[in-house]
C-alpha positions as CSV (number, residue, x, y, z in Angstrom):
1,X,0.0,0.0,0.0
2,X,0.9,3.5,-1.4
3,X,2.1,5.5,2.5
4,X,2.2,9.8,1.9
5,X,2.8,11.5,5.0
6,X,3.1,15.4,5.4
7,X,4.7,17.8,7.2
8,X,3.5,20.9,7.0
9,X,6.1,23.5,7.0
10,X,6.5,26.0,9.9
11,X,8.9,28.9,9.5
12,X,10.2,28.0,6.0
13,X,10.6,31.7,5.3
14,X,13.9,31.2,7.3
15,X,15.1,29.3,4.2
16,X,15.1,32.6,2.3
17,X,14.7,33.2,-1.4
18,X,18.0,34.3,-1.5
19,X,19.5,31.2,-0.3
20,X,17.6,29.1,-2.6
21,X,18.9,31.5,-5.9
22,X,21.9,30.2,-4.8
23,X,21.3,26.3,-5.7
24,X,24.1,26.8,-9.3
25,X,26.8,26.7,-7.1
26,X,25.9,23.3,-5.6
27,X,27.0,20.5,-5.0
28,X,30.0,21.7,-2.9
29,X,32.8,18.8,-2.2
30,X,34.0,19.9,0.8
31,X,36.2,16.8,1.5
32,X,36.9,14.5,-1.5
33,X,37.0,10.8,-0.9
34,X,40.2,9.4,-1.3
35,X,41.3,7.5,-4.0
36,X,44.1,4.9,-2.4
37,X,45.5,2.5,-3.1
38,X,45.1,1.1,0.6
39,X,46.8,-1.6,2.0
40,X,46.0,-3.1,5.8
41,X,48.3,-5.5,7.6
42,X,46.8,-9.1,8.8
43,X,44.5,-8.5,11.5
44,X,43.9,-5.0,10.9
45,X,41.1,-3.5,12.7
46,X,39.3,-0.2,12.3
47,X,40.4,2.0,15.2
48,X,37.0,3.5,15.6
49,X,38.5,6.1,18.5
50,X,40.5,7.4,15.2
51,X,37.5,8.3,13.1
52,X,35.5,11.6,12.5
53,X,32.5,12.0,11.0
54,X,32.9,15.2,8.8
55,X,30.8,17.4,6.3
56,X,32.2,16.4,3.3
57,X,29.4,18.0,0.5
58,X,27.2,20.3,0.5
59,X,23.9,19.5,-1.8
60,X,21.9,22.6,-1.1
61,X,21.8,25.3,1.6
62,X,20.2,22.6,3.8
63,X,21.0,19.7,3.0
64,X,24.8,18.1,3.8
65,X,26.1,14.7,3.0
66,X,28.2,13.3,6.1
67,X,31.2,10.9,5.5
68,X,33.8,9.1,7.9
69,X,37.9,9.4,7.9
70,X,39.8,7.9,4.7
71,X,42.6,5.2,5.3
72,X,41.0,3.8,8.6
73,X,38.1,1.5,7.7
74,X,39.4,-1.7,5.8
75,X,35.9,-2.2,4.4
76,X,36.0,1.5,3.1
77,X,38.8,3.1,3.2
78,X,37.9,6.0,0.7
79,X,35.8,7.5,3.4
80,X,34.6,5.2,6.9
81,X,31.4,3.9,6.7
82,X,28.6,4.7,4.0
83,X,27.4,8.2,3.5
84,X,24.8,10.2,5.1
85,X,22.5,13.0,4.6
86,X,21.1,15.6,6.4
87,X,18.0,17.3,5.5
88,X,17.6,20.6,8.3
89,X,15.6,23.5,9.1
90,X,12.6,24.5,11.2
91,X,10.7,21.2,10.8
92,X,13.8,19.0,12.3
93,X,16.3,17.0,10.9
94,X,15.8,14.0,8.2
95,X,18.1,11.5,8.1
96,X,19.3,9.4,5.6
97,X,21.4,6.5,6.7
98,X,22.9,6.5,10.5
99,X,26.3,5.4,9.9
100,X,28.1,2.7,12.1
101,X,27.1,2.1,15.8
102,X,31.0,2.9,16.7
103,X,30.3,6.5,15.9
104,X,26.9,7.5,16.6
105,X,27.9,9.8,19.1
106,X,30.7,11.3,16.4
107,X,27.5,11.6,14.0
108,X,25.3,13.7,16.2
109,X,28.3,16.2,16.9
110,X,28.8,16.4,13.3
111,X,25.1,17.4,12.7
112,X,24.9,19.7,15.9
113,X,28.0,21.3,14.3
114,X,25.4,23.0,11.8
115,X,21.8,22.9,13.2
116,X,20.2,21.9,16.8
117,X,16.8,20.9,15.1
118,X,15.4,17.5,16.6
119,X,15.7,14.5,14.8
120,X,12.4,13.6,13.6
121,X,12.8,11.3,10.7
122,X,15.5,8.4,9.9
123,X,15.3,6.4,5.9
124,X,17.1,3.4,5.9
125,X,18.5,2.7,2.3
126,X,19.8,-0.7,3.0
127,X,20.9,-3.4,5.4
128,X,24.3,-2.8,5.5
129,X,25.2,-1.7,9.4
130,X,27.5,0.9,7.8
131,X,24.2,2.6,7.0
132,X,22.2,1.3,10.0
133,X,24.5,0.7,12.6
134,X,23.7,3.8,14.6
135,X,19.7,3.4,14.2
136,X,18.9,2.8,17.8
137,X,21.5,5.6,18.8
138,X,19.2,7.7,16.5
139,X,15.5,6.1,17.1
140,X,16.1,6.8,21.0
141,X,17.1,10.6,19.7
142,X,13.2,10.5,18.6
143,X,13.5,9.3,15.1
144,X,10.9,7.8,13.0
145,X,12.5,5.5,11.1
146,X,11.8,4.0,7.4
147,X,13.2,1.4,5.5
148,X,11.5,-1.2,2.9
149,X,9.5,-4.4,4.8
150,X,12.2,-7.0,3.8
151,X,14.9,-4.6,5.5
152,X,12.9,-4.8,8.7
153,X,12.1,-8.2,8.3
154,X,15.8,-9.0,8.1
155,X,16.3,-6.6,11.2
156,X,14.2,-8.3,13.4
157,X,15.6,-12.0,12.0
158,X,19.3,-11.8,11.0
159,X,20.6,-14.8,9.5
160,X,23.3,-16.7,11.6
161,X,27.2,-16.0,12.1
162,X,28.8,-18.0,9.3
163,X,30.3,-20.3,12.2
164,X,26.7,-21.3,12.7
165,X,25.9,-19.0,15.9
166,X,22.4,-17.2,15.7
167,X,23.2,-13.5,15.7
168,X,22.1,-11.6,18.5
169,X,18.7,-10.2,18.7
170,X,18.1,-6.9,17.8
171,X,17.8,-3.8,19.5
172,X,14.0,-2.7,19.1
173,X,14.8,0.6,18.8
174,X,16.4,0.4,15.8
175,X,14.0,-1.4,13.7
176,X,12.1,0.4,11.5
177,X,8.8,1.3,11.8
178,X,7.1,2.7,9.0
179,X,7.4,0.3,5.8
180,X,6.8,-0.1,2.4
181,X,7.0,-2.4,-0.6
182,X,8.6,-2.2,-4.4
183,X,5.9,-2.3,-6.6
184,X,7.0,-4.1,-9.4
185,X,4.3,-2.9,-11.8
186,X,4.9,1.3,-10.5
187,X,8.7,1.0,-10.7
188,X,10.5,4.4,-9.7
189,X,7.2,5.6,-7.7
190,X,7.6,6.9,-4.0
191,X,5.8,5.1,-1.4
192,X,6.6,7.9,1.1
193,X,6.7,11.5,0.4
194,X,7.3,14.3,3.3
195,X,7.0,18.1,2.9
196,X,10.1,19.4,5.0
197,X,12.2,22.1,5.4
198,X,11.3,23.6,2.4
199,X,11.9,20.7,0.2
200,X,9.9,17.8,-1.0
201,X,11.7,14.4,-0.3
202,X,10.6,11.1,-1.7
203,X,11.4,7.6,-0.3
204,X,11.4,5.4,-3.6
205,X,11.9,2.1,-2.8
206,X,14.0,-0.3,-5.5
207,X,14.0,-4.0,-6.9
208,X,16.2,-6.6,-5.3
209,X,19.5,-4.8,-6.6
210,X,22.4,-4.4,-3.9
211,X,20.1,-5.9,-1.8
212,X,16.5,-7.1,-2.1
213,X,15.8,-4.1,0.6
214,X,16.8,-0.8,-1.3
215,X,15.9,2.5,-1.1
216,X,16.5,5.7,-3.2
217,X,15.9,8.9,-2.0
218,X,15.1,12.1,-4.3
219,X,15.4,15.5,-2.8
220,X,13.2,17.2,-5.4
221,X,14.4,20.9,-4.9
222,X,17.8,20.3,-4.9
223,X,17.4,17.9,-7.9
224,X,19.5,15.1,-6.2
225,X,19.4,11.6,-5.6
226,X,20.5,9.5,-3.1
227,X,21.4,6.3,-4.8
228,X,23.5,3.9,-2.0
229,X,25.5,0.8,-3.3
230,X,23.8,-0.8,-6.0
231,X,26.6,1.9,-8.2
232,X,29.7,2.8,-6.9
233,X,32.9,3.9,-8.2
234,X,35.5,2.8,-5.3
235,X,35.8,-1.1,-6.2
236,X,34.2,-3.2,-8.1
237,X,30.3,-3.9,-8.1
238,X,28.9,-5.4,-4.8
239,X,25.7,-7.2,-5.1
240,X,25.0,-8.8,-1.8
241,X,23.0,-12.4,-2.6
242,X,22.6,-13.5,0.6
243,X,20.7,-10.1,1.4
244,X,18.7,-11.0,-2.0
245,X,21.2,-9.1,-4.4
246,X,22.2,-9.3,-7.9
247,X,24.1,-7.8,-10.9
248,X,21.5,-8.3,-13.4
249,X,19.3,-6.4,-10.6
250,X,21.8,-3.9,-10.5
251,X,21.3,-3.4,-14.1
252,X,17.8,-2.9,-13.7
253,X,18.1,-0.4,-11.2
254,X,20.7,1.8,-13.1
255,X,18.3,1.8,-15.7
256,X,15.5,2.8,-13.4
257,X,17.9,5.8,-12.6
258,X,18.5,6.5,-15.7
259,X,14.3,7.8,-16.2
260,X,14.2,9.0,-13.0
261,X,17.4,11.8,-12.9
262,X,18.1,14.6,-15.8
263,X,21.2,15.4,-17.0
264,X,21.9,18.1,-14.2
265,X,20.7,15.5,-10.9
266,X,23.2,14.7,-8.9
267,X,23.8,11.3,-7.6
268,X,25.1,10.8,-4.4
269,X,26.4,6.8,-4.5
270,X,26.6,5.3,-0.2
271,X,30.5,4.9,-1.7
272,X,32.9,6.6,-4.1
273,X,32.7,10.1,-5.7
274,X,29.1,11.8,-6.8
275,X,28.1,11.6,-10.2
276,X,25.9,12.5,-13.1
277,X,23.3,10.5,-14.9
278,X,26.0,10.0,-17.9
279,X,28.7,8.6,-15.3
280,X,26.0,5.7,-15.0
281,X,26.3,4.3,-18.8
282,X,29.8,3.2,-18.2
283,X,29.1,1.9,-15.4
284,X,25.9,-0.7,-16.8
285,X,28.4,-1.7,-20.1
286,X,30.8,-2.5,-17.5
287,X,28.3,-5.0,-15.8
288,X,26.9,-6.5,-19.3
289,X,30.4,-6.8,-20.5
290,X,31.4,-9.3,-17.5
291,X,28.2,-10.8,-17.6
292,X,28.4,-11.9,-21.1
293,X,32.7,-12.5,-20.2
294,X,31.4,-15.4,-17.5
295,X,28.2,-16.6,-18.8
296,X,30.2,-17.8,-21.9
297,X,33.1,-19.2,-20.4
298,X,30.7,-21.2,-17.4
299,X,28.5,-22.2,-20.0
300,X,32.0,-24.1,-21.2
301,X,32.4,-25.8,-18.3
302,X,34.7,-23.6,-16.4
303,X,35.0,-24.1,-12.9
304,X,35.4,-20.6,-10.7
305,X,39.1,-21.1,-10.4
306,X,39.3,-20.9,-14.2
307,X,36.9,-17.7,-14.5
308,X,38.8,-15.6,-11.7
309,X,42.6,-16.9,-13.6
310,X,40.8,-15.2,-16.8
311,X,41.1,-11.6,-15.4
312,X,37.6,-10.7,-17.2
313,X,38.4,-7.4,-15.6
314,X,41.8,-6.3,-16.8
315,X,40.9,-3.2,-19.1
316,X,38.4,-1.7,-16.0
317,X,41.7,-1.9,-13.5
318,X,42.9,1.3,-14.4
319,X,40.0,3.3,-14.3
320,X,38.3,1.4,-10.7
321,X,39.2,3.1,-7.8
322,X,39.7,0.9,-4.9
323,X,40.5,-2.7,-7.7
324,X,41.4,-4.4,-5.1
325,X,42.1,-8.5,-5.8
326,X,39.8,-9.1,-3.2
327,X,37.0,-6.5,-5.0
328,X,37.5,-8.1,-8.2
329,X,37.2,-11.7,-7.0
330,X,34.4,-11.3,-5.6
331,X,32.5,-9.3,-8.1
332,X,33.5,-12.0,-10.6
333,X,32.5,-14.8,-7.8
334,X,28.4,-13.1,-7.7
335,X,28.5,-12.5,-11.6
336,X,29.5,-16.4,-11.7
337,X,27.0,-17.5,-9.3
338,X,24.2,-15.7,-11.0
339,X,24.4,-16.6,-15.0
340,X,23.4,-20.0,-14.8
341,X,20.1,-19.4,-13.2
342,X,18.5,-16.4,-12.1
343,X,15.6,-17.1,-9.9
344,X,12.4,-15.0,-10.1
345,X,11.8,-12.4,-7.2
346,X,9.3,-14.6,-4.6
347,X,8.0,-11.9,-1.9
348,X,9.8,-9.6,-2.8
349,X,13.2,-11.7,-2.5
350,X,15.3,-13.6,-5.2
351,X,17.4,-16.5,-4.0
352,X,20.6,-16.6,-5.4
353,X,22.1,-20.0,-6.5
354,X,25.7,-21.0,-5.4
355,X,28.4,-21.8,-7.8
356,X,29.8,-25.4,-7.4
């Protein structure tokens, strides 16, 4: 079911005219990511007491994108964690994403830094706990919080440790609470759509892509897009299958992107460097190019060992930020497990087969 919800403005002449004539000169990169390479020792672990959460763009008078320290986080060492947004102003602060539970506190100092408004709303894009980590932290800071139903569903039953220990329970406070569905036959449509601050903000939730739980979020004034991890241009492709993700759902959400933003939108990836609706075409021929690499040579027989020898990705290397061997194996591992059969979406889920 279709979910609008409204805020009605009060004091939105406190985002001025002026400020708003004032939208050409955004984005504003405050602090680039990095662009490596990065190397970590065996055993590495992130020293969470090392990283800040900074400004690091500015998308409209009010409306900053939030990013962690470079060279720190193994997982991401362009810039810790995943981005978030902050949406501010009279009618209180909309999240999008809460970054890791290691620096919730660090997050809230970074957004007191430029407003004191409440937090009122949270939008979950994905699963990821570099993007919901710190939901709790923000839920008991009054947040209403929004994600797709699978995401909550997956919340509420995570899927054991790979040891074979059932994960912990988790923390109620931190599970969404206001859900929605992709609509398979409405693609690109919002489910939720809040009046706030002076913009017009819509939660458009995706097909199983990065993960079978995505959400986009459009910030209609400002003509940008959050667009999290089924793109990103640090590393190669990520499509999480045992969250429900795919490549050749990746592909379909690029393409979704592609009628939903202009030529002037900018897209805000969770990971990487923001981009334009034209940074996305090289981006999907990348994806059919490998998909058509490994389809051909599994459908000879090859065994995994064999694909992943063929370095299928050796003309992108120089151009992928972040091409780490362990980036490309695995990207080449989901493509593999994917082009012998690609199951239908069943409640809003695809299962992913397993290579051999």
């Amino acid at each position: 079911m279709r979910t609008r919800w409204f805020f009605v403005a009060v004091g939105i002449a406190a985002l001025s005219a002026a400020a708003w004539t004032q939208e050409s000169q955004y984005p504003i990169t405050l602090v680039p990511p990095g662009k490596g390479p990065y190397t970590f020792p065996e055993g590495y672990q992130t020293p969470w007491d090392k990283i800040d959460i900074l400004v690091t763009e500015k998308i409209s008078p009010n409306l900053f994108v939030l990013h962690g320290s470079q060279s720190l986080d193994p997982a991401h060492p362009d810039a810790s964690g995943g981005r978030a947004m902050a949406l501010f102003g009279p009618d209180g602060v909309l999240l999008v994403d809460s970054e890791n539970k290691q620096v919730a506190e660090k997050t809230l100092k970074a957004i007191r830094s430029f407003t004191n408004a409440p937090i009122k709303v949270l939008v979950n894009t994905h699963i990821h706990s570099d993007h919901t980590g710190a939901n709790a932290f923000f839920g008991r800071q009054g947040a209403l919080i929004f994600a797709q139903e699978n995401l909550r569903d997956e919340m509420l039953r995570p899927p054991p440790f790979g040891n074979g220990q059932p994960a912990p329970a988790p923390d109620l406070a931190g599970v969404p609470v206001a859900t929605y569905t992709y609509n398979p036959a409405t693609p690109g449509a919002p489910s939720v759509t809040l009046n706030m601050n002076g913009e017009t903000v819509d939660f458009i939730p995706m097909m199983p892509s990065h993960t079978a739980g995505d959400t986009i979020v459009r910030f209609r004034k400002a003509n940008a897009i959050y667009i999290e991890d089924f793109y990103r241009n640090f590393g190669y492709p990520f499509a999480d299958e045992s969250n429900g993700g795919s490549i050749k759902g990746m592909i379909e959400a690029v393409d979704l992107l592609r009628k939903l933003a202009d030529s002037n939108t900018t897209l805000i990836p969770g990971h990487g460097t923001l981009v334009k609706k034209q940074d996305l075409l090289t981006y999907r021929a990348m994806l059919v190019d490998i998909l058509a690499k490994v389809k051909t040579l599994r459908d000879q027989g090859k065994p995994l060992r064999e694909v992943l020898a063929a370095n299928l990705t050796a003309q992108y290397d120089k151009v992928t930020l972040g091409d780490t061997q362990q980036s490309k194996d695995r990207f080449i591992t989901e493509v593999y497990d994917e082009v012998r059969d690609f199951p239908p979406v069943v409640d809003g889920k695809r299962t992913m087969p397993k290579h051999p």
